[in-house]
Structure formats: C-alpha cells, structure tokens
C-alpha positions in Angstrom: -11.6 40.4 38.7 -8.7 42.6 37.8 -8.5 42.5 41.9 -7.6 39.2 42.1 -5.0 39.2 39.4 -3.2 42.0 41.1 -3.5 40.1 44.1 -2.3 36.8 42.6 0.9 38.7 40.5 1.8 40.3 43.8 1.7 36.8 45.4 3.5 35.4 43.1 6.4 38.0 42.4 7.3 38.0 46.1 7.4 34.4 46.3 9.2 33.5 43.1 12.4 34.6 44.5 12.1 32.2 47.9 10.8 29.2 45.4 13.8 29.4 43.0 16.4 28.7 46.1 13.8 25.3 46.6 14.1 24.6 43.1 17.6 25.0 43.0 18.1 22.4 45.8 15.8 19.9 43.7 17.7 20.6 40.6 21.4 20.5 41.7 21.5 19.2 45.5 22.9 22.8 46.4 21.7 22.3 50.3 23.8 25.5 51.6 21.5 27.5 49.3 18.9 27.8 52.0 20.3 26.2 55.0 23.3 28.0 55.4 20.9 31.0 55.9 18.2 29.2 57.8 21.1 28.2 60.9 19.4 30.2 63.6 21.6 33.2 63.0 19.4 35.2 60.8 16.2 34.9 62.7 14.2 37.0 59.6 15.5 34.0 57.2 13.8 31.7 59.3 10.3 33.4 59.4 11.0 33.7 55.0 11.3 29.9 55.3 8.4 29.0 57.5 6.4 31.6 55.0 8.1 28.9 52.2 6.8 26.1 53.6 3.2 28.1 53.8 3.1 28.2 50.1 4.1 24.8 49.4 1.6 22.9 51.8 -0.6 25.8 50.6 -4.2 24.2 49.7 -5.6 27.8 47.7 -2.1 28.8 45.5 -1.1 25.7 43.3 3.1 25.8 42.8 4.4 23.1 40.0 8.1 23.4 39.4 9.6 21.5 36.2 13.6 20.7 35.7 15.8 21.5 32.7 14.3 17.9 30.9 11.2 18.9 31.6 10.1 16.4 34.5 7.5 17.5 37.5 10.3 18.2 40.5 8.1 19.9 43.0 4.0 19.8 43.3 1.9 21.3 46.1 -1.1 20.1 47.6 -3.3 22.6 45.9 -1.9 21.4 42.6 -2.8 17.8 42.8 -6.0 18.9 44.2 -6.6 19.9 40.2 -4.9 17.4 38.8 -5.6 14.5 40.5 -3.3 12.3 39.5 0.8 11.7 40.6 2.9 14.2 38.6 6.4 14.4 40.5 9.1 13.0 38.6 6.7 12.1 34.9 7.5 14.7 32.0 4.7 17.7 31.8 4.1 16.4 28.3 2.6 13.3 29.7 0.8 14.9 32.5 -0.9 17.7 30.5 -3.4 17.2 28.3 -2.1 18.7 24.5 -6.2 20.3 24.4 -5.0 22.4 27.4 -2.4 24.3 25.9 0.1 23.9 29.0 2.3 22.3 27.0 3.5 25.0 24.7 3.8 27.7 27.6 5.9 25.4 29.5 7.9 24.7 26.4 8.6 29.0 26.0 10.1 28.9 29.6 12.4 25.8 29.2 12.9 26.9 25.4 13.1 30.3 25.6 13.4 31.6 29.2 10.8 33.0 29.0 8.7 34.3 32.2 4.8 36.0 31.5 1.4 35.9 33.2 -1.6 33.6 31.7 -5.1 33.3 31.8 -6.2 29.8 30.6 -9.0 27.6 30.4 -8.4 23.8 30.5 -10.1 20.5 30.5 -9.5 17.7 33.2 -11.5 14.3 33.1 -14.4 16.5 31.6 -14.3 19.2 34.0 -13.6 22.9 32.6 -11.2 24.8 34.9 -10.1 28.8 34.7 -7.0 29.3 35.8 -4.8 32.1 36.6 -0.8 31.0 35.8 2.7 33.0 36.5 4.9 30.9 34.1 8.4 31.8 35.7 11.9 30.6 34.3 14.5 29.6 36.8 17.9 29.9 35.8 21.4 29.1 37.1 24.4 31.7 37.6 25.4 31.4 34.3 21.8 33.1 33.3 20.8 29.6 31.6 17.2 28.3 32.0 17.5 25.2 34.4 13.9 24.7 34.9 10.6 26.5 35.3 8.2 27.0 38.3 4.1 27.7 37.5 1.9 29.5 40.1 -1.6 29.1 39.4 -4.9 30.0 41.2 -8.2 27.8 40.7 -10.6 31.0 39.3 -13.4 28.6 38.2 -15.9 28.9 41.0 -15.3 33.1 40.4 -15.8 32.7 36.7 -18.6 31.1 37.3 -20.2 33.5 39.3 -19.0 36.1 36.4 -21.3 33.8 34.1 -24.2 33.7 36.4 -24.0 38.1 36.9 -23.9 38.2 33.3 -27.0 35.9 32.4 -28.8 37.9 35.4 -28.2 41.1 33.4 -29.2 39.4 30.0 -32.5 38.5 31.5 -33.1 41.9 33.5 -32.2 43.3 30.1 -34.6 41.0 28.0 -37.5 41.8 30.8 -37.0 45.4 30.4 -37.1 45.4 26.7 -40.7 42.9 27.0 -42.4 45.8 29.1 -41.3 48.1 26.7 -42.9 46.5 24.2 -46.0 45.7 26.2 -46.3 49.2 27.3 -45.9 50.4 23.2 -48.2 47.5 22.5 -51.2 49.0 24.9 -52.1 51.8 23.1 -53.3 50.4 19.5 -54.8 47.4 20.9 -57.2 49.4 23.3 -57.8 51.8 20.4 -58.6 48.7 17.9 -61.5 47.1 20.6 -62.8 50.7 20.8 -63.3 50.9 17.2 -64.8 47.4 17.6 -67.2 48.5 20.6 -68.0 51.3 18.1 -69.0 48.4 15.4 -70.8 46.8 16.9 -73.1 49.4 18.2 -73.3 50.6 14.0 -74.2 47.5 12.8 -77.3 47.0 14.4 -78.9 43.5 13.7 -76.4 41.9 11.6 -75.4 39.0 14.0 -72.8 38.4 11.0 -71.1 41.7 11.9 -72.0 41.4 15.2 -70.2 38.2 15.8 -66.8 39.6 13.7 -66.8 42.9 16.3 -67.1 40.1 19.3 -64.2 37.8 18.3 -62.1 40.8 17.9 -62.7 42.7 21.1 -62.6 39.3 22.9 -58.8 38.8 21.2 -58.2 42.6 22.3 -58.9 41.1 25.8 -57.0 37.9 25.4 -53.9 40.3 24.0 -54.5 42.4 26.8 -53.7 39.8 29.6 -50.8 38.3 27.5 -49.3 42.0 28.1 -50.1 42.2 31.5 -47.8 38.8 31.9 -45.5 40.3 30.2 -45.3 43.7 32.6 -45.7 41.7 35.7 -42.5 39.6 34.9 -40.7 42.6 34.0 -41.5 44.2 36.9 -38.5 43.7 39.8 -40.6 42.9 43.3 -41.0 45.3 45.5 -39.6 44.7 49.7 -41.6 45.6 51.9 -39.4 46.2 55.6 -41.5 46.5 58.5 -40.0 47.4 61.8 -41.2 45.4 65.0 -40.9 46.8 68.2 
C-alpha cells in the first residue's frame, strides 16, 4: 500500500505543473500559455503535451479541476467513471455529497491555498469508494488561489483485497488458537474415561454405577471427535506435487 501512494504522489507532483497551464487556459482564456510553446519549435514541449493529453483522457488517474467560484472547469474520463453524473460547469457543493467530506477539503484550497495529500472514503449512490486525493491549489502570478485541481486514484478494489488478507489472517489465527485448545483439551479428557474404564471395572454388578461409568466414557468419546473437528480444520492441507515424466 505505501507503494502505491508513492507512486500516485510521484504521479501527481510531476503532472501538477503541466495541468495548472490547462487550468489556466480554462480560467482566463490565456491560449499563449501552452501553445506558444507547443508551435513545432520545441519538439520536447510537444511530447510534455501529448503526455497532457494522456492524463486527461486517462481512464485509471481521475483529474477534477475547480475555478476561483468553485464550479467543475475540467473532468477526465476516469472521474466521471466514479461519479457518474455531469459535473463540468455545476459548483462542487452540489456535486459532492456533504457525507463525503469533499466539500471541506475543496473549501481549504479555494479558502486557504492550501495544497495536501488525502486518503478518503466516500459514499456514491450506496457504493463505498477509497480513494487516494492530491488536493492542489492553483494560483495566478500574483500568488492568489484562482482555482484548485484534485488527482485521485480509485483504491477500492485494493482495499478490498486489504480486507479479505486481513479476515484470512483472523481465521488462520482463530484456527490456530481452536487446535490449541483441542490439543490442551486431550489430555484430561482421555485421563477422565480412564478413571471411568477403571469404575467400571470396581464396581462390579451395580448396573446403577455401571450405567454412570458408560455415559461418561461414551461423552469422553463424543468430546473426543468434537476435538478431532476442531484439529482437522485447523490443520492447513497439505500439496502434494508429483512430477510426470
């Protein structure tokens, strides 16, 4: 896990920078911002723009960037994918459900120009989604906050494999603790229908006694299988790899 969020900060650190010159152009119409590099003179521009265009059409890193008021400018494939509804040019407080907290962390960037790294978990349409979110600021040359641009990542499907390796453990966990019992559990009982064995041998022709000793070496037997369902659950099953020639 800590993998894939150095992976996805990396991502999005590098690509901030070639977003905020997109962003721009939404914001204030400032076309020269990237064309007036992309004019087949600077042939490394072009490949940074093609890679720009990657991320935006990108179907696996979500990109949502918000203006100064607070309306949806830019949204990529990947985010609509989550959100499944139309979000370009409606406010993020009418998009976002207030239960998923997007709200306020949008509000720090616009507010507060802020820019920090966020794991969240949301609701949409009763579905819960983990997502990993750069919350980036975008400002103008005056340092003012003109907007904000989110990257998130879909982590849900990971998460829950997280869940399903944690719940294995549990249960590996659990089984090892019922053998242990089992095992501790052995001793004493075998030693109780000895005792019994020995009673019933002592007591001669009392079939009231006789009939006590039976019912308790027959529950010593009955306890003696519960254990022995207990062991063979805990025990992992063993491969057997034959080689054919």
């Amino acid at each position: 896990m800590l993998e894939n969020t150095t992976i996805i900060l990396i991502i999005g650190a590098a690509w901030v920078f070639f977003l905020l010159n997109i962003i721009i152009f939404h914001f204030f119409g400032k076309r020269r911002s990237l064309l007036s590099l992309v004019n087949g003179q600077n042939s490394e521009n072009w490949i940074l723009m093609k890679i720009l265009r990657a991320v935006l059409k990108s179907e696996n890193l979500s990109c949502i960037a918000v203006d100064a008021e607070g309306k949806i400018s830019l949204v990529n494939p990947a985010a609509k994918k989550i959100f499944n509804n139309a979000l370009k040019g409606r406010h993020y407080e009418e998009v976002f459900p207030e239960t998923t907290g997007l709200n306020d962390l949008i509000g720090r960037v616009l507010i507060g120009g802020e820019s920090f790294y966020e794991e969240i978990k949301i609701n949409l349409e009763e579905k819960d989604y983990f997502l990993h979110i750069i919350f980036e600021a975008v400002k103008d040359r005056h340092g003012k906050t003109s907007g904000a641009v989110l990257f998130f990542k879909d982590i849900t499907e990971e998460k829950a494999r997280e869940l399903a390796d944690r719940e294995e453990e549990k249960l590996t966990a659990v089984k090892q603790l019922a053998a242990g019992v089992a095992h501790e559990m052995r001793q004493p009982l075998t030693v109780i229908k000895g005792f019994a064995q020995l009673l019933q041998k002592e007591v001669g022709d009392s079939v009231k006694l006789n009939s006590f000793c039976r019912v308790i070496v027959n529950e010593m037997d009955r306890m003696n299988e519960i254990i022995a369902d207990f062991i063979e659950l805990a025990t992992p099953p063993v491969c057997l790899h034959r080689k054919f020639h």
